[in-house]
C-alpha positions in Angstrom: 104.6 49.6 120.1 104.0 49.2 116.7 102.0 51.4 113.8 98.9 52.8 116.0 98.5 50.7 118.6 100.0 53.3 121.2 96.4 54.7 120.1 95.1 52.1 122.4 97.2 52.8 125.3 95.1 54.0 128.0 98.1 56.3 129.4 98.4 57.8 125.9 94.4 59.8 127.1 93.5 60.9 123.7 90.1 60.6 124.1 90.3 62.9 127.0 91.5 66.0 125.1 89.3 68.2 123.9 90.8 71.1 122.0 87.7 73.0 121.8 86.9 73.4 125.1 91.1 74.3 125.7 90.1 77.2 123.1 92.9 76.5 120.9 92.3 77.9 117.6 94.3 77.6 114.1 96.8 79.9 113.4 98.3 78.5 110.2 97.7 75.3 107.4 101.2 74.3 108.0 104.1 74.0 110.4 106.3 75.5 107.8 103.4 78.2 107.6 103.4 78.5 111.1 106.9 79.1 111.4 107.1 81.8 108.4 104.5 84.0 110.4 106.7 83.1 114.0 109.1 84.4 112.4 107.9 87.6 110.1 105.7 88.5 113.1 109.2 88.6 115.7 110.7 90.8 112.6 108.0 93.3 112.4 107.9 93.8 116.0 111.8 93.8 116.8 111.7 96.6 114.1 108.3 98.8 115.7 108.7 98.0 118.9 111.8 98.3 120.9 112.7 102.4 121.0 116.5 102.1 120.0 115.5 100.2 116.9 116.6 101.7 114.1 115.9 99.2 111.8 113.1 99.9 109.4 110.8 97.2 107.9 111.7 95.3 104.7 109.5 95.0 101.9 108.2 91.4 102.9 107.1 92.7 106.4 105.7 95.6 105.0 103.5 94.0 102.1 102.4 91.3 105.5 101.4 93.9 107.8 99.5 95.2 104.5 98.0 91.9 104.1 96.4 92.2 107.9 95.9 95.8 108.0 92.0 96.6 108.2 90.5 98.0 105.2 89.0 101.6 105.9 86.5 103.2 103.2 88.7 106.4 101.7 91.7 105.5 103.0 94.8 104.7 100.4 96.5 101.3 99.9 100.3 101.7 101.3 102.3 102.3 104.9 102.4 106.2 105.7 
């Protein structure tokens, strides 16, 4: 098929998706966004998670989990 027209294949059942009613949401602008916080997340969680981890978290995960962390009135900026 050429260009588009597998748009017009009725196997192809486009028109019968619905991603908001699949409650997908967006996680990211970009694949290559998506994949930087795939992989930052697995890093963050490799390092807090598992109990024979020794390794500590990096100064990119660190400033991320910042980033996400909610903001609570008197509390100071910073991982304790």
């Amino acid at each position: 098929m050429e260009d588009e027209e597998w748009l017009d294949d009725p196997s192809c059942g486009l028109d019968q998706i619905e991603l908001l009613e699949l409650g997908f949401s967006c996680c990211a602008a970009s694949f290559a966004e998506f994949l930087y916080r795939f992989w930052i997340e697995n890093e963050i969680w490799f390092s807090l998670v598992p109990e024979e981890s020794n390794r500590p978290l990096n100064d990119l995960a660190r400033r991320y989990v910042e980033h996400y962390r909610p903001r609570r009135p008197g509390r100071s900026k910073g991982l304790h």
